[in-house]
C-alpha positions in Angstrom: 50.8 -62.4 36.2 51.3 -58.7 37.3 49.0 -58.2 39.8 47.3 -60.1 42.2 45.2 -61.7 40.1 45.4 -64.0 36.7 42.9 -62.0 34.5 41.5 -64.3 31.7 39.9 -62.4 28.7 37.3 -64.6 26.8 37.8 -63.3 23.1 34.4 -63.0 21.3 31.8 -65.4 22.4 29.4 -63.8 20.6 31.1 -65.5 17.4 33.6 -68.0 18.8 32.3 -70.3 21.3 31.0 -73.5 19.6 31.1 -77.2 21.4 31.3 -75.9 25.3 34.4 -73.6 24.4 33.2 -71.3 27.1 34.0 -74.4 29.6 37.5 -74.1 29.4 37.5 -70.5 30.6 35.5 -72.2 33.4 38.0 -74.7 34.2 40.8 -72.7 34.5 39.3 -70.5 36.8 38.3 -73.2 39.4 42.1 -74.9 38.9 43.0 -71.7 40.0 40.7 -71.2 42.7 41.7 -74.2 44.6 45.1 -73.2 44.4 43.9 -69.8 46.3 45.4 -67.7 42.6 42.4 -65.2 42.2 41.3 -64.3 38.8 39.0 -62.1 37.0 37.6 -63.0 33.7 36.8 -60.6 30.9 33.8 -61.9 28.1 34.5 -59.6 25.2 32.5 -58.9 22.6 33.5 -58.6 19.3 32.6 -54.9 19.5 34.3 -54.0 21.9 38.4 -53.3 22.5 41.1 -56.0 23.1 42.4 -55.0 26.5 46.5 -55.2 26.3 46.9 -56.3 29.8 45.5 -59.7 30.2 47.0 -62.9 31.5 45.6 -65.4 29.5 43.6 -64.9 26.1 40.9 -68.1 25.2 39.7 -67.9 21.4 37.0 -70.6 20.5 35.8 -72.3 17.7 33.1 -70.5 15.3 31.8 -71.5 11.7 33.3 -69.2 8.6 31.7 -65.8 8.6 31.9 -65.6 12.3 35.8 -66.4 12.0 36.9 -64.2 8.9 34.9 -61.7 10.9 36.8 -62.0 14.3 40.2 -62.0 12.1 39.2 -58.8 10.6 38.1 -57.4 14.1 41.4 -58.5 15.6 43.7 -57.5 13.1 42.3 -54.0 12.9 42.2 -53.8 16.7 45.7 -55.2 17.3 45.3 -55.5 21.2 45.4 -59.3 21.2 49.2 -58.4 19.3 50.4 -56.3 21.9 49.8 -58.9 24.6 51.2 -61.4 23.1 54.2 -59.0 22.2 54.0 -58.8 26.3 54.0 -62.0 27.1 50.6 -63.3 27.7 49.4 -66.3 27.5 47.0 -67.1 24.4 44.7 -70.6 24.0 43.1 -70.9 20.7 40.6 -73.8 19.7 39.5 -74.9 16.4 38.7 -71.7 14.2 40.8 -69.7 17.0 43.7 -71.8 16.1 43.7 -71.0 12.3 42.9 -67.2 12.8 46.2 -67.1 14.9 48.1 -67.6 12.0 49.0 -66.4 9.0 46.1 -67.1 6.9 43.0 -69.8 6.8 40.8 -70.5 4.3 37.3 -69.0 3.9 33.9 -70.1 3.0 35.1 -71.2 -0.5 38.6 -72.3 0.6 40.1 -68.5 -0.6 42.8 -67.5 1.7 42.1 -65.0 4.3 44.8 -63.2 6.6 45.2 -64.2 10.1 46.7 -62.4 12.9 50.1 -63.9 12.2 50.7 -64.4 16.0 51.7 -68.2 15.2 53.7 -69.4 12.1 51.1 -71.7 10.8 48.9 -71.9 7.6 45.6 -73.7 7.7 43.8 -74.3 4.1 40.4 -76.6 3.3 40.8 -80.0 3.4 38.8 -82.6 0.9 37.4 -84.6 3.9 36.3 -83.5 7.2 37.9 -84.8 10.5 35.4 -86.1 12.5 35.2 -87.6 15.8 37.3 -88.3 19.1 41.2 -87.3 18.5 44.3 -88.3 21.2 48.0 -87.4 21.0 50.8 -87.7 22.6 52.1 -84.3 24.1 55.5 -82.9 23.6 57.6 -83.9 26.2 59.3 -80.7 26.7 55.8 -79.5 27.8 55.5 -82.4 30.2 52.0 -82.9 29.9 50.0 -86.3 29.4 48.3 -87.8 26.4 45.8 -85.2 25.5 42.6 -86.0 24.2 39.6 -84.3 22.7 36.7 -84.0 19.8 37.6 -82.6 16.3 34.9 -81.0 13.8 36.8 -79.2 11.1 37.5 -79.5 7.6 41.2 -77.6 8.1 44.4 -78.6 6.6 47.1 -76.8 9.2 51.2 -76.7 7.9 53.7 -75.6 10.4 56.3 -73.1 9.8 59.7 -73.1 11.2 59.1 -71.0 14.2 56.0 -73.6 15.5 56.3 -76.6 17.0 53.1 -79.1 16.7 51.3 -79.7 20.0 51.3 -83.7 20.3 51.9 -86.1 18.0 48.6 -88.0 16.8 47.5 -91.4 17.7 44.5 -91.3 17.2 42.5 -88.8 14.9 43.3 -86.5 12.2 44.8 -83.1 13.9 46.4 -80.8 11.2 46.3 -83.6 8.9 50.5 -84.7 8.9 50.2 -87.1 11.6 50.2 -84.3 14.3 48.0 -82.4 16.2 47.8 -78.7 17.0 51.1 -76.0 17.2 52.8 -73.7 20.0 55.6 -71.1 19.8 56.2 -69.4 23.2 53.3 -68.9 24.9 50.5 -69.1 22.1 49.2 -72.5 21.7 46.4 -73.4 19.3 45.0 -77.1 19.2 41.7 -78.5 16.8 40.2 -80.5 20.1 37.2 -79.3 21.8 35.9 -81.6 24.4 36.1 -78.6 26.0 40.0 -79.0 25.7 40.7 -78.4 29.1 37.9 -79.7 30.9 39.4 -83.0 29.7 42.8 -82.3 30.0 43.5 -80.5 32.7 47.1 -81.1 32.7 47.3 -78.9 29.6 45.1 -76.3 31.9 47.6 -76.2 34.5 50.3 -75.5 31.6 48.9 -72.3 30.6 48.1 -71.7 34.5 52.0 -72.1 34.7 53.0 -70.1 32.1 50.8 -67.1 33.5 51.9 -67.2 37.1 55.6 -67.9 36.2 56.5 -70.7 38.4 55.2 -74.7 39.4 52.0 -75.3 40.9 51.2 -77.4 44.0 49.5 -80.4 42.3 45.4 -81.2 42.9 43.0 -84.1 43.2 42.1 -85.0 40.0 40.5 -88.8 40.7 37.2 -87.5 39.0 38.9 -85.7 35.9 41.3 -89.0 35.8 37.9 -91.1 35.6 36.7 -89.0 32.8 40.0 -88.9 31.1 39.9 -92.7 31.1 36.4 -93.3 30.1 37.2 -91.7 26.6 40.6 -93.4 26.6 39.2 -96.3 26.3 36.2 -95.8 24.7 38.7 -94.6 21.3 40.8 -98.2 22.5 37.6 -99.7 21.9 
């Protein structure tokens, strides 16, 4: 955070915001909020310039044309590169997570370039993943069993410079036993829900990373309930 504020920039909902994406931008605002961090959040269009000097960066999920076209649109812009170059904070979801990389596959599985921002390669799966999805975080991020909802039909291999997000107990995830990827400050994950409306432990990580330091804990009794009423609904 350089200023006195956390500013969020909400990349594209015009094509990426399927599933409630637009809920974790809403979440991470009012964690803040009740922390007393102000923040000011940016929706940007997909014609319109990626400012350099945001805090956090969300990218949702989108169907095919509207994702080759927001990698084109990014890679051509390259102000979503510069931030992360930076230092900012990036959250990717679903189609988001596979254009961060370094190519995805496209309507009829052909490889299309990503933004290369994470060292991951996402291609088209024979099945589609389906349903509710829960993992186990890594621990060096210290936050609890994540859980979500997964639509995709994407295949996602890890390179050597990405480590996966949780390891998968339930669900298919990238489809290796593991579920979404990180490398600094970029994280990408395949679980809507919205993400961090459900885990808001994984909200306060990127709140974290953006401010620099720990934050005083909140009252979560009504996000606990919800957390686990789909806990055991998947134990069921």
């Amino acid at each position: 955070m350089s200023s006195d504020h956390i500013k969020i920039v909400w990349i594209y909902p015009d094509l990426l915001s399927t599933y409630g994406d637009q809920g974790n931008t809403i979440v991470l605002e009012r964690r803040a909020a009740l922390r007393r961090i102000p923040t000011r959040t940016v929706a940007l269009r997909s014609d319109e310039p990626v400012p350099a000097d945001g805090d956090i960066y969300l990218l949702g999920g989108g169907e095919d044309r509207p994702q080759i076209l927001a990698a084109q649109r990014l890679r051509g812009d390259g102000g979503l590169a510069r931030a992360v170059q930076s230092g900012a904070v990036v959250f990717a979801v679903c189609a988001g997570y596979q254009l961060l990389g370094h190519e995805f596959g496209g309507e009829e599985g052909q490889p299309v370039p990503g933004l290369g921002l994470l060292d991951i390669r996402s291609t088209r799966g024979e099945r589609r993943a389906v349903g509710e999805i829960v993992g186990d975080v890594a621990a060096e991020l210290n936050v609890p069993r994540i859980t979500g909802f997964e639509n995709h039909q994407g295949v996602t291999h890890l390179g050597q410079h990405a480590r996966p997000l949780a390891k998968v107990t339930h669900g298919i995830g990238n489809g290796d036993g593991f579920e979404g990827a990180y490398s600094g400050r970029v994280l990408g994950t395949y679980m809507h829900g919205p993400a961090l409306v459900r885990n808001p432990g994984l909200a306060d990580l990127l709140l974290r990373w953006a401010v620099g330091h720990d934050l005083p804990p909140l009252d979560d009794s009504w996000a606990g309930r919800l957390r686990e009423e789909r806990l055991k609904a998947v134990a069921g």
